[in-house]
PDB file of N, CA, C and O in Angstrom, chain B, residues numbered from 101:
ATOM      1  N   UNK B 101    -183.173 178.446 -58.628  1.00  0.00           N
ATOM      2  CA  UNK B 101    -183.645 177.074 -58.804  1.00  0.00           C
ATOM      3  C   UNK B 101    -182.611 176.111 -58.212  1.00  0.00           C
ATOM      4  O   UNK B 101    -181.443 176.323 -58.540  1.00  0.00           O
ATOM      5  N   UNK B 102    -182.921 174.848 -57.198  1.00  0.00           N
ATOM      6  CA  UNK B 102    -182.150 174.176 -56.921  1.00  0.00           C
ATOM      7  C   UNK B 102    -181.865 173.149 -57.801  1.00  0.00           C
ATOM      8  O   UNK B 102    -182.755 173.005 -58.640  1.00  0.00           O
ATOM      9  N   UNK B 103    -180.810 172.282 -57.915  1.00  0.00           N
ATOM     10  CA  UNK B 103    -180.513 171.391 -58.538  1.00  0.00           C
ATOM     11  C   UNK B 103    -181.152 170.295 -58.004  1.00  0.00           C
ATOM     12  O   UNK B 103    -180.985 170.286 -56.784  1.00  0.00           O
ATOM     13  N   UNK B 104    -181.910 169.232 -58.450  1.00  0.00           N
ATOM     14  CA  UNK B 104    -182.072 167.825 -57.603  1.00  0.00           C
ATOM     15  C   UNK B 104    -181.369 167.081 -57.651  1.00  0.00           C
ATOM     16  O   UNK B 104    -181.409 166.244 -56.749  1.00  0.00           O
ATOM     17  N   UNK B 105    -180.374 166.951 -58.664  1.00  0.00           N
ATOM     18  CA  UNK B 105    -179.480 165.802 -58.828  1.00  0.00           C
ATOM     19  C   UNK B 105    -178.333 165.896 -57.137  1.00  0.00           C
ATOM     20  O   UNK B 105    -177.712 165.037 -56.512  1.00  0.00           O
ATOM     21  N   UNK B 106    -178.530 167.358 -56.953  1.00  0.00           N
ATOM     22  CA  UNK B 106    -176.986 167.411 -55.580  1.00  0.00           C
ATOM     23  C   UNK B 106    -177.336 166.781 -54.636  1.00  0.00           C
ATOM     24  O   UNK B 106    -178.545 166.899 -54.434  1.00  0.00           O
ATOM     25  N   UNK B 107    -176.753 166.061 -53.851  1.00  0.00           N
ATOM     26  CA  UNK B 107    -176.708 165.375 -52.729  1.00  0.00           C
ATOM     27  C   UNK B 107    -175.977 166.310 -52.252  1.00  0.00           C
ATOM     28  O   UNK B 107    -175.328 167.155 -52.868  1.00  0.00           O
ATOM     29  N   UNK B 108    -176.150 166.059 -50.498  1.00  0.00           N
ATOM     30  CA  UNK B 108    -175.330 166.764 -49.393  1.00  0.00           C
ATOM     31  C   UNK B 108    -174.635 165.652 -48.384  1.00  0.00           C
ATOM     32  O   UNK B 108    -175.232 164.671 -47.942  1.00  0.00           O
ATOM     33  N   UNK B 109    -173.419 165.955 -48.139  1.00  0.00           N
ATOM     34  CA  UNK B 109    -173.029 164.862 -47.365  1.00  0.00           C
ATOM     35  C   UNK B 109    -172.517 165.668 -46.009  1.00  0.00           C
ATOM     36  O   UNK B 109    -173.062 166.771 -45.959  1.00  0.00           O
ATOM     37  N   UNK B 110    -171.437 165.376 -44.668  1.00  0.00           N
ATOM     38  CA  UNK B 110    -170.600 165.817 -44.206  1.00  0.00           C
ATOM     39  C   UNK B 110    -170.205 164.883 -43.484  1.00  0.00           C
ATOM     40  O   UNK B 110    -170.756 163.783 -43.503  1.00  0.00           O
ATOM     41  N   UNK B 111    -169.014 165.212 -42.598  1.00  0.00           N
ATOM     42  CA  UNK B 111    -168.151 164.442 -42.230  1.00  0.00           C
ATOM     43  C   UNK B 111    -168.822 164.261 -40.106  1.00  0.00           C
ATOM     44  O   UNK B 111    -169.102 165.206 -39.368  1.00  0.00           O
ATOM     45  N   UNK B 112    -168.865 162.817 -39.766  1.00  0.00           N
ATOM     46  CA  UNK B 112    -169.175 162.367 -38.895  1.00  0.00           C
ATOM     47  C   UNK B 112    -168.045 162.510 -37.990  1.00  0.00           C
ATOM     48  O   UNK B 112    -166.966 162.419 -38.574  1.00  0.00           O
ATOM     49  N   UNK B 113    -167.957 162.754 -36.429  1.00  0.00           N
ATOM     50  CA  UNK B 113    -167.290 161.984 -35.368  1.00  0.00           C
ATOM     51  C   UNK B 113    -167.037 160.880 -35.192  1.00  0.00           C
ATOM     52  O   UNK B 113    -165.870 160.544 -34.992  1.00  0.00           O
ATOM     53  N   UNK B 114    -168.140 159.907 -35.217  1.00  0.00           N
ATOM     54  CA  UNK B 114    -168.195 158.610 -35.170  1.00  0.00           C
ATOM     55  C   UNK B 114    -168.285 157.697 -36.836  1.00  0.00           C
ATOM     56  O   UNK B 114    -168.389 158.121 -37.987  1.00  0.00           O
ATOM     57  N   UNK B 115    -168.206 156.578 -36.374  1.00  0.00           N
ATOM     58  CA  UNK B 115    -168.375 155.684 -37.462  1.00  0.00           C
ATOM     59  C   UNK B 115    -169.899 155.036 -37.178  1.00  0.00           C
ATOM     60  O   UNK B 115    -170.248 154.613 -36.076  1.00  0.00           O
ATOM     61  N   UNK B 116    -170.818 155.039 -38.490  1.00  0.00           N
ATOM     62  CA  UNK B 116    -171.509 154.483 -37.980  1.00  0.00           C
ATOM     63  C   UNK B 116    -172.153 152.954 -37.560  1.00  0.00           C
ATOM     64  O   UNK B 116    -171.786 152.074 -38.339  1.00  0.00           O
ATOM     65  N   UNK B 117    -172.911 152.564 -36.633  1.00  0.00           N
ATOM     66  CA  UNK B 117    -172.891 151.170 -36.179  1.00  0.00           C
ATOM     67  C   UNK B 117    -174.299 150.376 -36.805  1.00  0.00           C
ATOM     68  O   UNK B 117    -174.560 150.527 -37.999  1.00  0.00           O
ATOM     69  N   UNK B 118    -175.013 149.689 -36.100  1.00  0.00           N
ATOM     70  CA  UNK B 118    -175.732 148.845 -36.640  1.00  0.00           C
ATOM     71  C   UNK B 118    -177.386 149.499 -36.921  1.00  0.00           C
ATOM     72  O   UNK B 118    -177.785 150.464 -36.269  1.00  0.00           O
ATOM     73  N   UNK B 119    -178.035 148.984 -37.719  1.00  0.00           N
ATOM     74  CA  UNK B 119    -179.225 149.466 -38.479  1.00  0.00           C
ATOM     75  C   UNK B 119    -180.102 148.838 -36.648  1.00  0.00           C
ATOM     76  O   UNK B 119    -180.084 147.775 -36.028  1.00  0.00           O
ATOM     77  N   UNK B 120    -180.833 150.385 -36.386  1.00  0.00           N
ATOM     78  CA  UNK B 120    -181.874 149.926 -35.287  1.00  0.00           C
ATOM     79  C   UNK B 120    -180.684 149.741 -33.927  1.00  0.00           C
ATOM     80  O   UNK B 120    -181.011 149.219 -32.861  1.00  0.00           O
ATOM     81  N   UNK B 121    -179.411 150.223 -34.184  1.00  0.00           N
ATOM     82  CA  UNK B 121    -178.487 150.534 -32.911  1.00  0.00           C
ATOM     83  C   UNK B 121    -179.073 151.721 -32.337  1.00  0.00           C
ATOM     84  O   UNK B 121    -179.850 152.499 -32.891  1.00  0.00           O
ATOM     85  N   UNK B 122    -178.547 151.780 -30.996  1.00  0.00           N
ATOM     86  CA  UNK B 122    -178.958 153.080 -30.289  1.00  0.00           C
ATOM     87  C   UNK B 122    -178.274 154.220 -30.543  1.00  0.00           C
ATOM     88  O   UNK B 122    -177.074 154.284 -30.275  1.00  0.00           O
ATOM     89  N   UNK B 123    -178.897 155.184 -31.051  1.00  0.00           N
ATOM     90  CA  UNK B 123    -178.593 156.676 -31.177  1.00  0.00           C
ATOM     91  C   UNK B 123    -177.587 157.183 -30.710  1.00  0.00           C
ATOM     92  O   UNK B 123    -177.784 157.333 -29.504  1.00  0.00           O
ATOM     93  N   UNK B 124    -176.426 157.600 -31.046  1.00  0.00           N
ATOM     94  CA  UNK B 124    -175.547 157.997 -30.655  1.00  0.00           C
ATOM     95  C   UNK B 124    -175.159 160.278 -30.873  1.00  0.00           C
ATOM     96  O   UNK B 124    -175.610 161.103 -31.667  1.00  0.00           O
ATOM     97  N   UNK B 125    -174.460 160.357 -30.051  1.00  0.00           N
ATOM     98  CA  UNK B 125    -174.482 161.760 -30.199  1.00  0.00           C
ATOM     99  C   UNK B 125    -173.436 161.914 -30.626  1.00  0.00           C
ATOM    100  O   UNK B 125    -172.576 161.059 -30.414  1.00  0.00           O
ATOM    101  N   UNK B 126    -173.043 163.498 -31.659  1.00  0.00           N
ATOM    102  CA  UNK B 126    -171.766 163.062 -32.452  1.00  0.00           C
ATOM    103  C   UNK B 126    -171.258 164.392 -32.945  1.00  0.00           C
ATOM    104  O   UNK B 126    -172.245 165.127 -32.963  1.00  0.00           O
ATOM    105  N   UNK B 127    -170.281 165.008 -33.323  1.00  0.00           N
ATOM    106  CA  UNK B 127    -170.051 165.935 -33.974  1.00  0.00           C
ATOM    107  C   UNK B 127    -170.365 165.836 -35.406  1.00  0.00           C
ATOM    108  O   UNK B 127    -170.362 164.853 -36.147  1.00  0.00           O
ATOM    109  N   UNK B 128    -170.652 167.133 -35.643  1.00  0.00           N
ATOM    110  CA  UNK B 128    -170.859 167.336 -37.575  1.00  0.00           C
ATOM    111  C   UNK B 128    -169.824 167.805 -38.161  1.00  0.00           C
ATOM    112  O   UNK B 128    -169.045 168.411 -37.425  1.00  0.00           O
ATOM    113  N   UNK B 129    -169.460 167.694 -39.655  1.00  0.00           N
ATOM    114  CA  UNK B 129    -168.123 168.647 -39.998  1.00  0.00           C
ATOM    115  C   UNK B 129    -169.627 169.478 -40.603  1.00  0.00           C
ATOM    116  O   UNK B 129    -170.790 169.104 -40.456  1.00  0.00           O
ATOM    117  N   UNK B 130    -169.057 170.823 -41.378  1.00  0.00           N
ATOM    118  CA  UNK B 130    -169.972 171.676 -42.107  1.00  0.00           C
ATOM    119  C   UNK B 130    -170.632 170.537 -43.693  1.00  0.00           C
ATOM    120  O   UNK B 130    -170.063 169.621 -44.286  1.00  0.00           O
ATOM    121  N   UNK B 131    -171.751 171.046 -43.860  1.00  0.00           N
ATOM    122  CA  UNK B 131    -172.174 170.373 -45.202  1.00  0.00           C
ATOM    123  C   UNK B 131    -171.159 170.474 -46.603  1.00  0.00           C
ATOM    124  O   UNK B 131    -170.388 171.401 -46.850  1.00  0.00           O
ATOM    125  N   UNK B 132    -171.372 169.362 -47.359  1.00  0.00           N
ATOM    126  CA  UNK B 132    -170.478 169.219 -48.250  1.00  0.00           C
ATOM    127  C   UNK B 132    -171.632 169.219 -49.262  1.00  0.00           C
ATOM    128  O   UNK B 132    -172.714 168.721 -48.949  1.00  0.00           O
ATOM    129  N   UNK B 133    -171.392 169.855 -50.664  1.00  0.00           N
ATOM    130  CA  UNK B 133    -172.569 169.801 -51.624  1.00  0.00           C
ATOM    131  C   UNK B 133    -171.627 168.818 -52.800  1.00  0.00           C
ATOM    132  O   UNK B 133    -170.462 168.941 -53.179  1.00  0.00           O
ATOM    133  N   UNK B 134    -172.304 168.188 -53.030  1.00  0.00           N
ATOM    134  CA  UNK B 134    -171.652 167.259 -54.230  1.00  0.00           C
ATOM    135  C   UNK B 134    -172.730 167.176 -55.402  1.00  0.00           C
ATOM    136  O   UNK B 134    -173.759 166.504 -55.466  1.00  0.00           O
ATOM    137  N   UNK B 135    -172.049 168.260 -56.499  1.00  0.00           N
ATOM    138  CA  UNK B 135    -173.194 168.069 -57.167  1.00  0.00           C
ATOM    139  C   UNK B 135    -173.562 167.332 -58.354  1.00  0.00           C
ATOM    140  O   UNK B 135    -174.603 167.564 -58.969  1.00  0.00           O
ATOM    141  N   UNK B 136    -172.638 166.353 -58.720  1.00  0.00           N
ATOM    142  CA  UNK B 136    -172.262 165.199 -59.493  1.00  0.00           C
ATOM    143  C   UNK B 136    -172.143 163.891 -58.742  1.00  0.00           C
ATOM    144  O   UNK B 136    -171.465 162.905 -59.030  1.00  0.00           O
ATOM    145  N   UNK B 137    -172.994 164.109 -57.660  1.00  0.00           N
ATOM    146  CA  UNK B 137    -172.464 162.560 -56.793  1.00  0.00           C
ATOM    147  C   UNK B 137    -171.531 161.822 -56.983  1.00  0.00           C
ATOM    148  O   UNK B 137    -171.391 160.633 -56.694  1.00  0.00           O
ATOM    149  N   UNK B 138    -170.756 162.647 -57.565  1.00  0.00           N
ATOM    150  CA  UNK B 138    -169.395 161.645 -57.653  1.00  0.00           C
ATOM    151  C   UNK B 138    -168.726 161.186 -56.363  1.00  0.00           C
ATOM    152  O   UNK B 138    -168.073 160.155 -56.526  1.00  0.00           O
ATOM    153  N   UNK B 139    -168.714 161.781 -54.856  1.00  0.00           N
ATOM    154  CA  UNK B 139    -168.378 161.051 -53.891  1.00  0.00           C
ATOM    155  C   UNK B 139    -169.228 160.412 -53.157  1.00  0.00           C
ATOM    156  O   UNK B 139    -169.095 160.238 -51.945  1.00  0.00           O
ATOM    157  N   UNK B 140    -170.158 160.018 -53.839  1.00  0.00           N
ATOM    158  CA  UNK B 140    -170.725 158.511 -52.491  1.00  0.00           C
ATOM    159  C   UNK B 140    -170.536 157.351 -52.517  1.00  0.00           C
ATOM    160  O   UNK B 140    -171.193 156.535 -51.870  1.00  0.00           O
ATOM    161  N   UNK B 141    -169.191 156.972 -53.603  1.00  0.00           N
ATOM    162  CA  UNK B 141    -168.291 156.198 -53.124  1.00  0.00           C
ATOM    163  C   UNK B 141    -167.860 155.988 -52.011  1.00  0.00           C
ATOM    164  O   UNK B 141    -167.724 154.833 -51.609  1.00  0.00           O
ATOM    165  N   UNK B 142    -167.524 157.130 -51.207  1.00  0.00           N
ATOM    166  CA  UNK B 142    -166.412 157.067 -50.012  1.00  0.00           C
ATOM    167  C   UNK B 142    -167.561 157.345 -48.484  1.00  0.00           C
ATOM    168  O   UNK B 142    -167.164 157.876 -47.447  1.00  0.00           O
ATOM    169  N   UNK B 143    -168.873 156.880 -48.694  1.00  0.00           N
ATOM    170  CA  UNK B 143    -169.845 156.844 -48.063  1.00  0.00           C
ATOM    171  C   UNK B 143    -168.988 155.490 -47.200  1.00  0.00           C
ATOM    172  O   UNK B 143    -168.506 154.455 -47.660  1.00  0.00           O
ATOM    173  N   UNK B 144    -169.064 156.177 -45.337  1.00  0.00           N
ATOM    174  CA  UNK B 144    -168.811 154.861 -44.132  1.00  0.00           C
ATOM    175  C   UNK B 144    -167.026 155.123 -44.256  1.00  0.00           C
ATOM    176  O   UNK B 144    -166.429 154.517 -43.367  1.00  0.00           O
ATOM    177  N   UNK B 145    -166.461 155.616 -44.846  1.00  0.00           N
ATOM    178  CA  UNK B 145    -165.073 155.998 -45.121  1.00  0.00           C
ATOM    179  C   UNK B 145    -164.417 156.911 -44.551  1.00  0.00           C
ATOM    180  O   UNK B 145    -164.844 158.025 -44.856  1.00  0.00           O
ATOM    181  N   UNK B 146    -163.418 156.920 -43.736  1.00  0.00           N
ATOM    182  CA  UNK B 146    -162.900 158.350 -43.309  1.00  0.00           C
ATOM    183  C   UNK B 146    -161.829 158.999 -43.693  1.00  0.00           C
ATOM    184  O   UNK B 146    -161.013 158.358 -44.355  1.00  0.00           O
ATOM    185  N   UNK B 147    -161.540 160.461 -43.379  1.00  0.00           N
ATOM    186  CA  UNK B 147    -160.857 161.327 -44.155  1.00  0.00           C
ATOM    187  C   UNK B 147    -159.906 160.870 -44.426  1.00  0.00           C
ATOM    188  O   UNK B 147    -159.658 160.825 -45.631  1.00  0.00           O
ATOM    189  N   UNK B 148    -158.867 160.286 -43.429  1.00  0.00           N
ATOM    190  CA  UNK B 148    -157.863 159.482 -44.265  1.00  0.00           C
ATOM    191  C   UNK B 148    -157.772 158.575 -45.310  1.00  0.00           C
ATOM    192  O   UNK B 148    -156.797 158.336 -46.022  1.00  0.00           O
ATOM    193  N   UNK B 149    -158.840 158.113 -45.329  1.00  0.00           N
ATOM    194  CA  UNK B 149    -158.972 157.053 -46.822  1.00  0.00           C
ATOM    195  C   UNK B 149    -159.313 157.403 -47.913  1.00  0.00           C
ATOM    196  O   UNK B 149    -159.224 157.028 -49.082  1.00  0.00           O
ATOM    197  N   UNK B 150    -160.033 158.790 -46.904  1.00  0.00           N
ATOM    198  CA  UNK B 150    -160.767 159.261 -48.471  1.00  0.00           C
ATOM    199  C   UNK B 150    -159.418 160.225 -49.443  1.00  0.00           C
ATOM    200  O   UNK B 150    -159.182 160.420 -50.635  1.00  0.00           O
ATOM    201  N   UNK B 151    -158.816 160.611 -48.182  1.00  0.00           N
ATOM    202  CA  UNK B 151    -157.333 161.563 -49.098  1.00  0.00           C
ATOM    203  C   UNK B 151    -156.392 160.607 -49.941  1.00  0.00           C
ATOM    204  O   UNK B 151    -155.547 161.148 -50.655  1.00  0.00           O
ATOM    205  N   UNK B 152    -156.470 159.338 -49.914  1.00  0.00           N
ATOM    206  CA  UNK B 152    -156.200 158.447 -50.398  1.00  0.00           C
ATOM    207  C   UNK B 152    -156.621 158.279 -52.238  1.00  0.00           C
ATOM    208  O   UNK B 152    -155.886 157.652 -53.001  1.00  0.00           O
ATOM    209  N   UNK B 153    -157.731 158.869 -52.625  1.00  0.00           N
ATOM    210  CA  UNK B 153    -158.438 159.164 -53.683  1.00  0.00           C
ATOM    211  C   UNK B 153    -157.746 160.709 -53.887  1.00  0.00           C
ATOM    212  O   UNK B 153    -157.476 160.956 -55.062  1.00  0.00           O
ATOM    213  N   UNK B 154    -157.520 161.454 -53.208  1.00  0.00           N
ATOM    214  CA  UNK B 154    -157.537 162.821 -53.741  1.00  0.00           C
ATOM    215  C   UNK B 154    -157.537 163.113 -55.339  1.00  0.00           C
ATOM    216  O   UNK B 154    -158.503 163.583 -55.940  1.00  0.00           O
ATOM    217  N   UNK B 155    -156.544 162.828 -55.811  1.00  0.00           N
ATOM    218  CA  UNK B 155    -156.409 162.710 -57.240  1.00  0.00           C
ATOM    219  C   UNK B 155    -157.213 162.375 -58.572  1.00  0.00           C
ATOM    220  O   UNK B 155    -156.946 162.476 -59.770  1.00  0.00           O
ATOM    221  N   UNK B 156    -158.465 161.872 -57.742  1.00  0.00           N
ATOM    222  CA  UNK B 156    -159.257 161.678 -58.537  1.00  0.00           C
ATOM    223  C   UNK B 156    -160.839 162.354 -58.515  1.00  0.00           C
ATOM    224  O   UNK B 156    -161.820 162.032 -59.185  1.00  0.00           O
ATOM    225  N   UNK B 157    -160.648 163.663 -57.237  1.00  0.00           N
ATOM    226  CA  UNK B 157    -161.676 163.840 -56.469  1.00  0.00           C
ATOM    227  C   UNK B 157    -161.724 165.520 -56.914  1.00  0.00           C
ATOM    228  O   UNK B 157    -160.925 166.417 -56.642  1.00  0.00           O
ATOM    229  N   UNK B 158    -162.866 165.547 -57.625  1.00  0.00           N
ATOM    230  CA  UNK B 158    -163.049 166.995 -58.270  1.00  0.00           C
ATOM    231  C   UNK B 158    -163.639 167.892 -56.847  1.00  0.00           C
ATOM    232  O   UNK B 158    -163.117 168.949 -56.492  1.00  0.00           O
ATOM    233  N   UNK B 159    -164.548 167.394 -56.292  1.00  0.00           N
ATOM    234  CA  UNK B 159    -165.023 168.325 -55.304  1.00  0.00           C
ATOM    235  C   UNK B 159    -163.840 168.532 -54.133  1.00  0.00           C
ATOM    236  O   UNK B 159    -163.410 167.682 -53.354  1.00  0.00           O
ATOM    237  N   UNK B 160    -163.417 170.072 -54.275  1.00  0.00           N
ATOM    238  CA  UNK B 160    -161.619 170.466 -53.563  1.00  0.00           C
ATOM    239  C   UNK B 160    -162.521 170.309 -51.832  1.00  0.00           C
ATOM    240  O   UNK B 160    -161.800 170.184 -50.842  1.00  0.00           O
ATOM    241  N   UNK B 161    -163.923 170.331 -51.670  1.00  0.00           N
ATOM    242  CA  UNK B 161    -164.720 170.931 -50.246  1.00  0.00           C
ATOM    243  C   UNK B 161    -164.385 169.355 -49.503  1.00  0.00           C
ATOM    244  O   UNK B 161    -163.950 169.253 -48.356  1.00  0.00           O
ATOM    245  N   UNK B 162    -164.668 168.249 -50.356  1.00  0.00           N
ATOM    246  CA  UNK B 162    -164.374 167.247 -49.293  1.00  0.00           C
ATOM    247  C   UNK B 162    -163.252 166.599 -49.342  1.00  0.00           C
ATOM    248  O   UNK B 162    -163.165 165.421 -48.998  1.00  0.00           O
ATOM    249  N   UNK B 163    -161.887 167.566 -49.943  1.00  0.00           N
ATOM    250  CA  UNK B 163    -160.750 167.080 -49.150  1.00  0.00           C
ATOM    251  C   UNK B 163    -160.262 168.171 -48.331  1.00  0.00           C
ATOM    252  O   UNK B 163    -159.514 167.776 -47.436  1.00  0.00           O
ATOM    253  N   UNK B 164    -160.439 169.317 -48.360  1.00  0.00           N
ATOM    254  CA  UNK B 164    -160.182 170.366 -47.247  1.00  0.00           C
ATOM    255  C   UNK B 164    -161.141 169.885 -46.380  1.00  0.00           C
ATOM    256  O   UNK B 164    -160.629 169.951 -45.262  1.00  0.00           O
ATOM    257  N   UNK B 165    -161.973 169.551 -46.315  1.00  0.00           N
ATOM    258  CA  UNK B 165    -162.132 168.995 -44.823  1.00  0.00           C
ATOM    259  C   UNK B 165    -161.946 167.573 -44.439  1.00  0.00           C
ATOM    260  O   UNK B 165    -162.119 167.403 -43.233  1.00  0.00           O
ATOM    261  N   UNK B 166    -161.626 166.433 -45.148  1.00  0.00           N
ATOM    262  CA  UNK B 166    -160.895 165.063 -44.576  1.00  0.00           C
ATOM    263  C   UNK B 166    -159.608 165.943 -44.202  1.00  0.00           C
ATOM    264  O   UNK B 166    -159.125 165.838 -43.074  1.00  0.00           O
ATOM    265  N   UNK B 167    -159.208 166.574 -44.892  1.00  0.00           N
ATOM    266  CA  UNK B 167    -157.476 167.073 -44.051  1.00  0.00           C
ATOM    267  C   UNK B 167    -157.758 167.260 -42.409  1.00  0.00           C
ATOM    268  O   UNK B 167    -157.097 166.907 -41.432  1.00  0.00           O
ATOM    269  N   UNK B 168    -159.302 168.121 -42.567  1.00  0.00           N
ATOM    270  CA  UNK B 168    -158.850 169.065 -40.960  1.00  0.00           C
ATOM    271  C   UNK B 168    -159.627 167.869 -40.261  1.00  0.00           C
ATOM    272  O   UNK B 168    -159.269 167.983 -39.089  1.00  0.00           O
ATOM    273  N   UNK B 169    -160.466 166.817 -40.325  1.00  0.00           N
ATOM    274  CA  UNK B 169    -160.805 165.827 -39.781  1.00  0.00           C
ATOM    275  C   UNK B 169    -160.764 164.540 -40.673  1.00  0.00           C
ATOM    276  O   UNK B 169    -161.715 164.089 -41.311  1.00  0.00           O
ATOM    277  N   UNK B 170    -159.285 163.945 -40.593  1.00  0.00           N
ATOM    278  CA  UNK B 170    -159.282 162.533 -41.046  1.00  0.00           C
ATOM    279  C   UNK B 170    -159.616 161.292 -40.410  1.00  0.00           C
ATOM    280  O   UNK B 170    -159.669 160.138 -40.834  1.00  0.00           O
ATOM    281  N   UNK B 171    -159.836 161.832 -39.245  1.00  0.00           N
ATOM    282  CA  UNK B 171    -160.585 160.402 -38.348  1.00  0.00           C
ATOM    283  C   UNK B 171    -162.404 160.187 -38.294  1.00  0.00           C
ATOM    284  O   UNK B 171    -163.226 159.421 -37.789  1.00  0.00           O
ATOM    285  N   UNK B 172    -162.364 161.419 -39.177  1.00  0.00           N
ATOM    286  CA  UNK B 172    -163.911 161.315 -39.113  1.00  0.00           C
ATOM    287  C   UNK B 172    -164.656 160.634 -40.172  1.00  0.00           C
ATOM    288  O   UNK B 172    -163.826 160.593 -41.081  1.00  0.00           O
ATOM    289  N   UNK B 173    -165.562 160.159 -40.537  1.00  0.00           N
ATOM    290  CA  UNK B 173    -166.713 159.534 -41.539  1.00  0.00           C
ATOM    291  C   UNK B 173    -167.279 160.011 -42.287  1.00  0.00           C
ATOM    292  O   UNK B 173    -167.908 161.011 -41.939  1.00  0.00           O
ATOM    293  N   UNK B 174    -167.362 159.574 -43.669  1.00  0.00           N
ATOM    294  CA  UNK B 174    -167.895 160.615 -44.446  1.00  0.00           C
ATOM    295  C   UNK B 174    -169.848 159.452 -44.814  1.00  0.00           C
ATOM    296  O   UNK B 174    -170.129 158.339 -45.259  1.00  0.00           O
ATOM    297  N   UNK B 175    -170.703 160.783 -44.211  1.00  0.00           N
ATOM    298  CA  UNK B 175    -172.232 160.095 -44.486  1.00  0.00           C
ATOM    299  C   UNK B 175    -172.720 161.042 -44.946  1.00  0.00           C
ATOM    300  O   UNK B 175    -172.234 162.172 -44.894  1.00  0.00           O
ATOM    301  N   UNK B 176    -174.333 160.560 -45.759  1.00  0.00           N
ATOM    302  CA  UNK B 176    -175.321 161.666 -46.399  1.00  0.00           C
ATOM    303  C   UNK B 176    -175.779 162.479 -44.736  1.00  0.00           C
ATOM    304  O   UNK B 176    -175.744 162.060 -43.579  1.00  0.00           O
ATOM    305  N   UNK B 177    -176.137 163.620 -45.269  1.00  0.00           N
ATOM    306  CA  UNK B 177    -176.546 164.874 -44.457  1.00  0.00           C
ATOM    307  C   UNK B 177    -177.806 164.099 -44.038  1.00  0.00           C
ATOM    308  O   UNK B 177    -178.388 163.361 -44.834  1.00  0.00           O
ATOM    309  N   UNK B 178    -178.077 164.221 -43.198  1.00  0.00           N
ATOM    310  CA  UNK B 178    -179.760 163.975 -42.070  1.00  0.00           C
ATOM    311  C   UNK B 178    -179.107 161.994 -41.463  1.00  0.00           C
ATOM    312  O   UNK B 178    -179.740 161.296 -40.671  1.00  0.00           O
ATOM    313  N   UNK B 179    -177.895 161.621 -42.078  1.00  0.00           N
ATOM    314  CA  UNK B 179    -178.043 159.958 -41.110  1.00  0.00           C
ATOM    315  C   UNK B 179    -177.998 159.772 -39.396  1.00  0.00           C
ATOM    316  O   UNK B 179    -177.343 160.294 -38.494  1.00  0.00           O
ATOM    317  N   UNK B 180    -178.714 159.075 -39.448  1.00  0.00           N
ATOM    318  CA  UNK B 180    -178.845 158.835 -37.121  1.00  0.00           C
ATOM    319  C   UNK B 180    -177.544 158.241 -37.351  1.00  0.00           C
ATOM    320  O   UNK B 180    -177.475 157.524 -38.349  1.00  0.00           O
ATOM    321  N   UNK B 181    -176.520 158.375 -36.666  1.00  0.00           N
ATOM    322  CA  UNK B 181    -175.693 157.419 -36.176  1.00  0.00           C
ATOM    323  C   UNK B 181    -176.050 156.543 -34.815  1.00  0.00           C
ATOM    324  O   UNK B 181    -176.766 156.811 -33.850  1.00  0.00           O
ATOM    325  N   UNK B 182    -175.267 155.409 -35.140  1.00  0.00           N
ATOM    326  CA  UNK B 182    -175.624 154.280 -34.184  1.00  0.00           C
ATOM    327  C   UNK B 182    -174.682 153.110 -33.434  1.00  0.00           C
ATOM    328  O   UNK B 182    -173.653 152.615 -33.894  1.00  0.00           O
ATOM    329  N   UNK B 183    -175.176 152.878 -32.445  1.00  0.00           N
ATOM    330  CA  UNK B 183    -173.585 152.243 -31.782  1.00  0.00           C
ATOM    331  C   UNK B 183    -173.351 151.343 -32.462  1.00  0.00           C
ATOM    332  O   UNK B 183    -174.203 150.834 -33.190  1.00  0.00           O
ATOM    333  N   UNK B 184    -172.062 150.914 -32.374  1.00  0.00           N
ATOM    334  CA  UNK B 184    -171.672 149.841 -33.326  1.00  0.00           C
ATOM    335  C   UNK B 184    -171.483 148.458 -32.137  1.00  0.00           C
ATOM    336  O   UNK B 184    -170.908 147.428 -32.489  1.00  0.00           O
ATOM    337  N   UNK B 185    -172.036 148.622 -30.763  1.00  0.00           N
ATOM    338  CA  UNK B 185    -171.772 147.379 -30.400  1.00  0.00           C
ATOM    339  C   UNK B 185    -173.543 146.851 -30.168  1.00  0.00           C
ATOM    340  O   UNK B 185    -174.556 147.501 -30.430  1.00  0.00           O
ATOM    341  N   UNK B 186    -173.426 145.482 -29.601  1.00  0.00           N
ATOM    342  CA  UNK B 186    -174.406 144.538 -29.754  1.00  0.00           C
ATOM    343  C   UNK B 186    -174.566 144.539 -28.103  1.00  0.00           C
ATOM    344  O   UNK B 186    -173.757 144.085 -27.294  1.00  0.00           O
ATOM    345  N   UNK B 187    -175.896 145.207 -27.821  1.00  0.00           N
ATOM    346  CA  UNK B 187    -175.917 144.438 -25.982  1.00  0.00           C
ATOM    347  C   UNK B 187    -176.942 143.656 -25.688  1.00  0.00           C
ATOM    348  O   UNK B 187    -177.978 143.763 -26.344  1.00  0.00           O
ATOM    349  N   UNK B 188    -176.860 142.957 -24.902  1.00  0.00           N
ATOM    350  CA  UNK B 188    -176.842 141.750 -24.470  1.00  0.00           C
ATOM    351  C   UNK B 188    -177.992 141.613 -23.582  1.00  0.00           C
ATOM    352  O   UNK B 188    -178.216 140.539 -23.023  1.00  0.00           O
TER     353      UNK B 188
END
């Protein structure tokens, strides 16, 4: 039986940009299961900020991976990323 309460998140390449921006292509980290949603706090946040919390962060899966990618973004599993600039 699955749980419904778990959310899935993982860690982005990019940051993401504006709602109805153009599609961007991006690396994935592996899925993160959070099954207390206790991190979607740190939703648009990257690994470095998020190791910043460590201490307060029961799930050990999404700080072993902000370590091995701290420049990356932490979003829910299935988001489009999108450019973050405005053209003209």
């Amino acid at each position: 039986m699955t749980d419904t309460n778990t959310k899935y998140y993982r860690f982005y390449s990019r940051q993401n940009g504006y709602q109805n921006g153009l599609p961007l292509k991006c690396f994935e980290s592996d899925i993160i299961e959070d099954t207390y949603n206790e991190t979607s706090k740190f939703i648009d946040m990257s690994g470095k900020d998020i190791l910043k919390y460590s201490n307060i962060i029961n799930n050990k899966d999404i700080i072993k991976i902000a370590k091995i990618f701290p420049s990356w973004y932490y979003y829910p599993v299935g988001i489009e990323i999108t450019d973050i600039r405005i053209y003209t």
